[in-house]
NUNU-965046 format. One line per field, with one value per residue (C-alpha): residue number from 1; x, z, y. Coordinates in nm, 3 decimals, padded with zeros to 5 digits. Example, Ala and Ser with C-alpha at 12.3 -4.5 7.8 and 13.67 -1.06 7.14 Angstrom:
i <- (1; 2)
c1 <- (01.230; 01.367)
c3 <- (00.780; 00.714)
c2 <- (-00.450; -00.106)
This chain:
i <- (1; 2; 3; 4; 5; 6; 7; 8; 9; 10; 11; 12; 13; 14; 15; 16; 17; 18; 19; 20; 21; 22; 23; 24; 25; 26; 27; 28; 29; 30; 31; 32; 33; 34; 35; 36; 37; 38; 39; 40; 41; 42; 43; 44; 45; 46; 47; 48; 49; 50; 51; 52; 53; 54; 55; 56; 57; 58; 59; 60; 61; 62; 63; 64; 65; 66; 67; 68; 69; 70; 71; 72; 73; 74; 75; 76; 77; 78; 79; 80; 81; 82; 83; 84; 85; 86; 87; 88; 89; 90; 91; 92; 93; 94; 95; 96; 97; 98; 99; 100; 101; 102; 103; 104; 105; 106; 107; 108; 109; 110; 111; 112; 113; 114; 115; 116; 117; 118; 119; 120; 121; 122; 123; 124; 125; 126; 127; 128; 129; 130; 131; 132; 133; 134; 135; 136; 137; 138; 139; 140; 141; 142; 143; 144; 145; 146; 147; 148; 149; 150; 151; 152; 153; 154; 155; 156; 157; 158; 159; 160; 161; 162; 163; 164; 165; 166; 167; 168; 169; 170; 171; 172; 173; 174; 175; 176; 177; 178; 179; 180; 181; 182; 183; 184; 185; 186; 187; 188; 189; 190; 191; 192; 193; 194; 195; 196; 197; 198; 199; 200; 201; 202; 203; 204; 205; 206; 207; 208; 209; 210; 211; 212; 213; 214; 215; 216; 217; 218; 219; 220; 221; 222; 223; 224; 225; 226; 227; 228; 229; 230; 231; 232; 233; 234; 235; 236; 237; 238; 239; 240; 241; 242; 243; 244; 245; 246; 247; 248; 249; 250; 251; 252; 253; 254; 255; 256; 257; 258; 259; 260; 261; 262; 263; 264; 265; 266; 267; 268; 269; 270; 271; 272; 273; 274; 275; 276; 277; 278; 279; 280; 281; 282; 283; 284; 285; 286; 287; 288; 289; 290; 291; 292; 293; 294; 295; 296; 297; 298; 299; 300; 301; 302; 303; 304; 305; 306; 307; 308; 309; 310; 311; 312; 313; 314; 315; 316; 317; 318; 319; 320; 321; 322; 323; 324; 325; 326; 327; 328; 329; 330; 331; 332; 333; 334; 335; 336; 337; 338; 339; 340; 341; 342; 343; 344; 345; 346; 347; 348; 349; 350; 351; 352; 353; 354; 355; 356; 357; 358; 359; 360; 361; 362; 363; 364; 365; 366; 367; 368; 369; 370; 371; 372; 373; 374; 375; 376; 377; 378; 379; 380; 381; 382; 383; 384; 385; 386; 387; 388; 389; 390; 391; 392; 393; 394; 395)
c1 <- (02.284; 02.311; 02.437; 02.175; 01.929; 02.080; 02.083; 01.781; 01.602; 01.828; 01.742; 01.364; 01.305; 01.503; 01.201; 00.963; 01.078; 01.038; 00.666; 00.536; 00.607; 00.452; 00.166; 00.117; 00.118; -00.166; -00.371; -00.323; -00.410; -00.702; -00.860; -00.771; -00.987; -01.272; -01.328; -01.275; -01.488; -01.351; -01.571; -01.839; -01.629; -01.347; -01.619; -01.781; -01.494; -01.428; -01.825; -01.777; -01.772; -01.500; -01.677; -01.755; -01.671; -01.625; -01.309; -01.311; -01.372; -01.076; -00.816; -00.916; -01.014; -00.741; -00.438; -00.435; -00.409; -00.056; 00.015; -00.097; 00.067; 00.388; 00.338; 00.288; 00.630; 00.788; 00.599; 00.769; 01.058; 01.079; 00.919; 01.174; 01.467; 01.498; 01.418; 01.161; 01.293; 01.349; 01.133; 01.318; 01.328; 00.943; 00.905; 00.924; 00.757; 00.506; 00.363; 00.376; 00.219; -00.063; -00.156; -00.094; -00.416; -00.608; -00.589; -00.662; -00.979; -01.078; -01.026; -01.261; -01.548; -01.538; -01.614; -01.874; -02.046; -02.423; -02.382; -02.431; -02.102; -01.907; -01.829; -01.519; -01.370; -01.056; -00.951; -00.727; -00.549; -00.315; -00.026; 00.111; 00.439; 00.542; 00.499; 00.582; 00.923; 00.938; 00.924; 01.133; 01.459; 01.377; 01.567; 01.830; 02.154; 01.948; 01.765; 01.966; 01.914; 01.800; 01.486; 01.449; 01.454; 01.203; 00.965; 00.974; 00.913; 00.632; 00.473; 00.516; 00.382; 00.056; -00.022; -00.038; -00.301; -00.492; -00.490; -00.637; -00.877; -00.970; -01.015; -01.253; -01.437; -01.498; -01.641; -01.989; -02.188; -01.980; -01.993; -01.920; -01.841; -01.584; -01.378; -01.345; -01.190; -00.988; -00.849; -00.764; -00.547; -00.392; -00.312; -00.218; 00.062; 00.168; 00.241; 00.444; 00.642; 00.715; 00.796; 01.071; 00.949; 01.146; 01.008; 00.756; 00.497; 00.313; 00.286; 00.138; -00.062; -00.267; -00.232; -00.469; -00.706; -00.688; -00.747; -01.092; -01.222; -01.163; -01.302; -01.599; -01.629; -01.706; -01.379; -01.225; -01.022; -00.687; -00.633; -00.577; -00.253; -00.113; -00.195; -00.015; 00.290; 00.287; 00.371; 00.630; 01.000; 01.203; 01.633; 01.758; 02.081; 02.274; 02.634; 02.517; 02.409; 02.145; 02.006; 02.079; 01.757; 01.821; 01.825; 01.527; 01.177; 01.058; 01.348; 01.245; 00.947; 00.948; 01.202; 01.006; 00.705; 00.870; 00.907; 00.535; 00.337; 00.537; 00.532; 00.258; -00.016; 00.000; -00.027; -00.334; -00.446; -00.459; -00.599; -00.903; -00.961; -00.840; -01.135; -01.304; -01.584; -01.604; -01.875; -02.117; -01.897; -01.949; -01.855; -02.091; -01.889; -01.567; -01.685; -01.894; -01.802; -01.665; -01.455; -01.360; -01.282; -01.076; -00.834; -00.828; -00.747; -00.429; -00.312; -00.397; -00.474; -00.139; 00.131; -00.071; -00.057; 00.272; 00.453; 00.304; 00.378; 00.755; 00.773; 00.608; 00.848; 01.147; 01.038; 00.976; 01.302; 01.151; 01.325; 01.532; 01.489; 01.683; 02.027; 02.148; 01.764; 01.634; 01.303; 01.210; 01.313; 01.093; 00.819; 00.851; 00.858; 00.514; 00.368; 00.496; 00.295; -00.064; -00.005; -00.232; -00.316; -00.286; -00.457; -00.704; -00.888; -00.842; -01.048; -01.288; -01.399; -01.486; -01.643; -01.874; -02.113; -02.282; -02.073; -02.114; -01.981; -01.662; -01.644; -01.627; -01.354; -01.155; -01.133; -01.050; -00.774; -00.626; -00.674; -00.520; -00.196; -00.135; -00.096; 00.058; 00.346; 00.405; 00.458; 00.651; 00.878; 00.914; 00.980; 01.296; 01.400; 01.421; 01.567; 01.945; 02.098; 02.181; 02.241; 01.912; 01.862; 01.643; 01.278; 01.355; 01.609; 01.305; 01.005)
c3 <- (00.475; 00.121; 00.273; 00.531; 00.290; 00.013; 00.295; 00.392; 00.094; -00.021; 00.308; 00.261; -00.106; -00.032; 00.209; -00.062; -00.348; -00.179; -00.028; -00.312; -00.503; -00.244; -00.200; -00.631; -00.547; -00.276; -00.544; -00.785; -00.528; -00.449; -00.825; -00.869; -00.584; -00.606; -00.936; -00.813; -00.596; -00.305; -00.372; -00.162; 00.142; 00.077; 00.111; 00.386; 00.566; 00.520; 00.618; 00.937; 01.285; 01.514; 01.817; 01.745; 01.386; 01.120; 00.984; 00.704; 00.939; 01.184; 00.859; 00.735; 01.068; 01.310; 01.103; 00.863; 01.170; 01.156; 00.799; 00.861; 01.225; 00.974; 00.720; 01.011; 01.140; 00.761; 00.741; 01.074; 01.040; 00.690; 00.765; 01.086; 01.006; 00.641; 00.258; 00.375; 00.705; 00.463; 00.290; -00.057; -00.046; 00.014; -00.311; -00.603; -00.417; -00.307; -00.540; -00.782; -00.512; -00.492; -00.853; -00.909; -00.669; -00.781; -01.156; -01.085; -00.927; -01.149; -01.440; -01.236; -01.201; -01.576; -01.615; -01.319; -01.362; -01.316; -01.242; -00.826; -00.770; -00.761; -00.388; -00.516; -00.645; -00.403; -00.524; -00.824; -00.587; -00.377; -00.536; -00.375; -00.244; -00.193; -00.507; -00.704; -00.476; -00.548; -00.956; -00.962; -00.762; -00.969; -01.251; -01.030; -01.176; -01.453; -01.278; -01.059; -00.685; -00.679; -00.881; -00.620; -00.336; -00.523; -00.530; -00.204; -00.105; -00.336; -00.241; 00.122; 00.071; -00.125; 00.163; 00.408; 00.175; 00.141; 00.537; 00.572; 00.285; 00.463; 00.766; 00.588; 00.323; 00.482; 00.803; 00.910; 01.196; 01.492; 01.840; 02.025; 02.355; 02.181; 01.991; 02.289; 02.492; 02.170; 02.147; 02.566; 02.479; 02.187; 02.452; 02.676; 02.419; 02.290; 02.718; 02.747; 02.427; 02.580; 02.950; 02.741; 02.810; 02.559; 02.640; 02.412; 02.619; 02.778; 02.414; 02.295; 02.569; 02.536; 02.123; 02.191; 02.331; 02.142; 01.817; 02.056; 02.084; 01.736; 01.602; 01.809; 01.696; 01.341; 01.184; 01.037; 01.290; 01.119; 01.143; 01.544; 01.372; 01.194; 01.518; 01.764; 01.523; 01.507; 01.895; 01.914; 02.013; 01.727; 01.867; 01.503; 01.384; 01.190; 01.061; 01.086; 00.841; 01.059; 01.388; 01.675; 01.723; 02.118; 02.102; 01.886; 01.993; 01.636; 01.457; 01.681; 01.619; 01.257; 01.210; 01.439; 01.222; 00.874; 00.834; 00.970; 00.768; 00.460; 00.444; 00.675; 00.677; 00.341; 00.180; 00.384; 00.316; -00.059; -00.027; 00.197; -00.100; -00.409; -00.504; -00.776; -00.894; -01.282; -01.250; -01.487; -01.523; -01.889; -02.069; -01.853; -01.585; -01.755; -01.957; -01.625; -01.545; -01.260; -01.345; -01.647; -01.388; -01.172; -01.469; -01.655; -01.322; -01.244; -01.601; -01.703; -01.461; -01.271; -01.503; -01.629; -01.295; -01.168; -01.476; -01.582; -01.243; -01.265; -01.622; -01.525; -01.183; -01.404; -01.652; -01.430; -01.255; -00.922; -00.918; -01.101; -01.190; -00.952; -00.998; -01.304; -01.419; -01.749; -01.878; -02.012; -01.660; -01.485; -01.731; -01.641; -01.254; -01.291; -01.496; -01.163; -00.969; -01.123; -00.938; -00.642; -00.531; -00.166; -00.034; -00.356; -00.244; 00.120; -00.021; -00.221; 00.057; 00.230; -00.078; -00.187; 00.066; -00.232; -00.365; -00.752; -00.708; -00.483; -00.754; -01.042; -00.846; -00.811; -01.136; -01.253; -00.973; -01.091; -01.495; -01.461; -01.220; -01.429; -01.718; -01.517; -01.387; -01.736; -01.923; -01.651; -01.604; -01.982; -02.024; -01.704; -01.894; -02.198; -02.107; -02.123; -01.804; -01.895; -01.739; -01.701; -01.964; -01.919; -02.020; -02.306; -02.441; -02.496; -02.645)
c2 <- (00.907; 00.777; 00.416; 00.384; 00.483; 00.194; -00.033; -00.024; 00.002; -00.312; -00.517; -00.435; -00.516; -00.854; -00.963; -00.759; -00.977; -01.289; -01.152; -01.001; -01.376; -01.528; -01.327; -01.385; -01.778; -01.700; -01.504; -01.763; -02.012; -01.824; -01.805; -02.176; -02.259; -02.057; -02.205; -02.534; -02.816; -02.699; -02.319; -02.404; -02.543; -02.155; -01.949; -02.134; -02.105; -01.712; -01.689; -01.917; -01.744; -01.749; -01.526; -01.195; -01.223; -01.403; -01.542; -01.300; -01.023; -01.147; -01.130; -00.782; -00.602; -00.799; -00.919; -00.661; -00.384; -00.542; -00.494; -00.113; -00.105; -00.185; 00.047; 00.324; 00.246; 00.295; 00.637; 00.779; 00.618; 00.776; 01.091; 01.168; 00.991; 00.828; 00.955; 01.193; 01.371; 01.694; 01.877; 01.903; 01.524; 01.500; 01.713; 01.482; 01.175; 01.313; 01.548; 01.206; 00.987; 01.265; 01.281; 00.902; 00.888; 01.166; 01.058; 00.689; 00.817; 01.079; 00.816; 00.533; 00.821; 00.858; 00.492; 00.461; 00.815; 00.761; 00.409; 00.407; 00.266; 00.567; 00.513; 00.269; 00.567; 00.488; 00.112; 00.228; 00.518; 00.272; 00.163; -00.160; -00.172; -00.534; -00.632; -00.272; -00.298; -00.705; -00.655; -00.354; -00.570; -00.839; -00.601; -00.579; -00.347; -00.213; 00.020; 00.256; 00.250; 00.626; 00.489; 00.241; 00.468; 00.727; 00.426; 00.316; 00.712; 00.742; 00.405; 00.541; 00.826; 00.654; 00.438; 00.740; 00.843; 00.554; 00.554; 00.860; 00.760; 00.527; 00.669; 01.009; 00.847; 00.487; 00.522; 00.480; 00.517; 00.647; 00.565; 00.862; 00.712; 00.435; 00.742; 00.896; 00.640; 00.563; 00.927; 00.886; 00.602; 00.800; 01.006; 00.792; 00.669; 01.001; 01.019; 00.735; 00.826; 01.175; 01.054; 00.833; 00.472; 00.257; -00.108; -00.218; -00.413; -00.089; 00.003; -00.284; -00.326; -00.006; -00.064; -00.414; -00.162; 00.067; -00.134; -00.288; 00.063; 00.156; -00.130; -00.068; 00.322; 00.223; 00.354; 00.046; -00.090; -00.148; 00.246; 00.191; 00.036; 00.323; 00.508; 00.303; 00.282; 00.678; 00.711; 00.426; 00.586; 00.611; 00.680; 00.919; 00.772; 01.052; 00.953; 00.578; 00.331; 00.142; 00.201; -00.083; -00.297; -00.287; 00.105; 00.199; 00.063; 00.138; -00.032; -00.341; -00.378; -00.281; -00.565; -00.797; -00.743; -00.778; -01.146; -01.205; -00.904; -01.014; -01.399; -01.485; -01.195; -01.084; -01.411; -01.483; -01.180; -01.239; -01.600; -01.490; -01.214; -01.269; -01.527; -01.497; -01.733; -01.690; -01.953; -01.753; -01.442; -01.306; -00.983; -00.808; -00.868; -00.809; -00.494; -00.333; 00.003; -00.095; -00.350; -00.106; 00.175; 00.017; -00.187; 00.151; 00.354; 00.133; 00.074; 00.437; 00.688; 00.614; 00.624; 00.931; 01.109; 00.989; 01.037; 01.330; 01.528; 01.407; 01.552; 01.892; 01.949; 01.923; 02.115; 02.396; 02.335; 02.253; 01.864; 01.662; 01.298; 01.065; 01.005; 00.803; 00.716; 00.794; 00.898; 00.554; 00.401; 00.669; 00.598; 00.196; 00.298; 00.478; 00.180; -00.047; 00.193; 00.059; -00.243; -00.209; -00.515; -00.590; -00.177; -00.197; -00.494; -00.398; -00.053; -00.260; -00.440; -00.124; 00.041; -00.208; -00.442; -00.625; -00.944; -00.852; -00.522; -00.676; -00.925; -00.668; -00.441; -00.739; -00.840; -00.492; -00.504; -00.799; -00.721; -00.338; -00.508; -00.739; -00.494; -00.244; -00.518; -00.640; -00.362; -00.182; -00.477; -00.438; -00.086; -00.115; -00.430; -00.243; 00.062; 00.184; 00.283; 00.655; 00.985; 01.219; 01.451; 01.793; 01.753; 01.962; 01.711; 01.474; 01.642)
């Protein structure tokens, strides 16, 4: 289990590190030329039409339903037959993944109280895992493989919230008649799953519909992803270190979907969204509440929440810290975790309908990841590879 577990987590951040660089060269990319003579003619472009929608619409409502049909296929792969198929495993990760969201928030409230724009309350929650994986193997040896695989469980774990997030808090106006012909193709999945069809096409095939029916229910379509992904077969593999491609549907398509999401989705993602005119920006803009919120929630709130719900399970006994890591390592691990980039501006967009407000929450996104990535990247850089000590060792 251990070696599948390593070997996995090693293959994955290897495509993470290279994505999560790539998608920081897109961002950059993205600032340079909003704030360059080619503005006009970028955000032309993201406002043109290509039918139904635009093309901004097509990246976050079609190719992003990718990026979350991917992340569904980590969760049950996980959840059934990885890091979290056990209970006592789920334990640590995920009570830190839920207070590293419910601090963030309660943190961006604080700023934005009274202010209108409470509804972005979300953005700082998600903690993003291509680049938080990405900086973290970038450290290589120094920080202990354990620490990598808590990580990748708690960033798991975050994005399944964010999901359903998403899904409760940021969906309007309902078509009755197009969620119920979603929920019969649901159901029509969940069938072929349990009659034991293992080819892919029928699954796809009802998935394209699915995500057409979704989209036209007003919940945001990319959830038909995480849907789809959830009734895909998945073959266990005890006693083996990776599952054959040609035996597991999900390992297929997970794998087929890996070099796409990462170095051709994700990037585009983060050029069609990352731009920021600072044409007239000024400290209002930098010092709204918004903005504020959002930095302080990332930087802040989730080192606060993460760290501080690892220190308080092993004080009362009911985890330890992962194998080999110290409390300085753990601290930089929870700093990585303020990096949301890729699911905060996904939830921004959903949030907020008026371009200052998107504006603002980007900004914040970008100011509180950047802090969060520098000074965890510090603190693991820093830190002695040691044995964990009790919590009373360190007060």
């Amino acid at each position: 289990m251990a070696g599948r577990i390593q070997n996995t987590i090693r293959k994955f951040l290897d495509n993470g590190t290279a994505g999560g660089l790539l998608l920081i060269a897109a961002a950059v990319l993205a600032l340079i030329v909003a704030n360059s003579p080619l503005a006009d003619a970028y955000f032309s472009a993201l406002h043109a039409y290509v039918g139904p929608l635009s093309v901004a619409h097509w990246i976050n409502d079609a190719l992003m339903a990718l990026f979350f049909l991917m992340v569904g296929l980590e969760i049950k792969r996980e959840m059934v037959d990885g890091h979290l198929s056990s209970w006592p495993r789920r334990i640590l990760p995920g009570v830190a993944a839920a207070a590293g969201m419910a601090v963030p928030a309660l943190v961006y409230l604080f700023f934005t109280a009274g202010t209108g724009a409470t509804h972005g309350w979300a953005i700082p929650s998600a903690t993003d895992i291509a680049f938080a994986l990405g900086a973290i193997s970038l450290l290589g040896s120094r920080v202990p493989t354990s620490l990598k695989v808590f990580l990748a469980a708690l960033a798991i774990i975050d994005d399944l919230g964010a999901v359903v997030i998403i899904g409760l808090f940021y969906t309007t106006g309902l078509s009755p008649a197009d969620l119920a012909i979603a929920a019969l193709i649901v159901l029509a999945l969940v069938g072929l799953n349990q009659s034991g069809v293992m080819r892919l096409w029928p699954y796809l095939l009802l998935g394209a519909m699915l995500w057409f029916f979704v989209w036209r229910s007003g919940i945001h379509a990319t959830i038909a992803g995480v849907l789809l992904a959830l009734t895909i077969p998945l073959k266990r593999t005890p006693a083996t270190p990776e599952a054959l491609p040609s035996e597991s549907p999900l390992h297929r398509m997970e794998q087929a979907l890996m070099v796409p999401v990462s170095f051709v989705i994700i990037p585009i993602f983060g050029f069609a969204n990352a731009g920021v005119s600072f044409a007239g920006v000024g400290a209002d803009a930098l010092l709204a509440p918004v903005t504020m919120g959002v930095a302080a929630g990332l930087a802040l709130g989730k080192v606060v929440g993460i760290f501080g719900a690892v220190a308080i399970l092993v004080r009362l006994d009911w985890a330890n810290l992962p194998a080999g890591a110290s409390w300085l390592q753990m601290l930089g691990t929870s700093l990585l975790c303020g990096i949301g980039f890729t699911m905060s501006l996904f939830i921004s967009l959903l949030a907020f309908s008026e371009p200052l407000l998107q504006d603002e929450a980007k900004i914040g996104i970008l100011a509180g990841s950047l802090i969060s990535g520098i000074l965890g990247y510090t603190v693991l850089r820093l830190a002695k590879r040691e044995a964990p000590r009790r919590m009373q060792a360190v007060r």
